[in-house]
C-alpha positions, 0 to 999 in steps of 0.5 A: 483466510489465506492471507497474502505474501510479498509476491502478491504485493509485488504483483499488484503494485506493478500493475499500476501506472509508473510505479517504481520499486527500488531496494534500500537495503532494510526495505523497498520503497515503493513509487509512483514517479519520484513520489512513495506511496508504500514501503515493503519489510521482507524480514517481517512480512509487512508493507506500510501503505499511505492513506487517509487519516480516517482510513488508517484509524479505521483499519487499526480499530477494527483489526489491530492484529493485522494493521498498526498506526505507522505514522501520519504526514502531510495530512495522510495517515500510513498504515502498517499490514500484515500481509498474512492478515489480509486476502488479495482483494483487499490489500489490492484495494489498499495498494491502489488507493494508495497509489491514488492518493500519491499519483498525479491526476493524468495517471489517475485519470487514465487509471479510472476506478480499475483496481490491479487483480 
């Protein structure tokens, strides 16, 4: 496994429809519109993505050593990745459904079922 930075993050978090980064000094938020699907830690090389519950307990069951519980709200469960622990497809997957689940529906609905690359 190769694994990911935080460049190939970058590169597919900004394919997606409206999103917005901005720098908060500790970490990057990221957003699509005024809402946050996702947060990047530089120093450790990690991103916290939105999910669903099931996905997030999902993920940490079956590699804990890449994903950790971040918190859950609002019925979502937030996932901690290790970028160094995922390939590019599959945190592409994670980003996008992350996006998904915070965009709103006309952006949804232009975007299709087209994953960033």
């Amino acid at each position: 496994m190769t694994g990911c930075d935080i460049g190939d993050f970058f590169e597919l978090a900004d394919q997606l429809p409206e999103v917005a980064r901005s720098d908060n000094g500790r970490y990057w938020r990221i957003a699509v519109g005024a809402r946050t699907f996702g947060y990047l830690w530089e120093p450790t090389g990690t991103v916290g993505l939105k999910q669903t519950i099931a996905e997030q307990l999902a993920l940490v069951a079956e590699r804990p050593q890449t994903f950790e519980i971040q918190f859950t709200s609002g019925g979502f469960g937030w996932v901690v990745v290790r970028l160094d622990g995922v390939e590019r497809d599959e945190l592409a997957e994670l980003t996008f459904e992350a996006w998904r689940l915070t965009a709103p529906a006309a952006l949804i609905d232009h975007r299709g079922d087209r994953l960033p690359r």
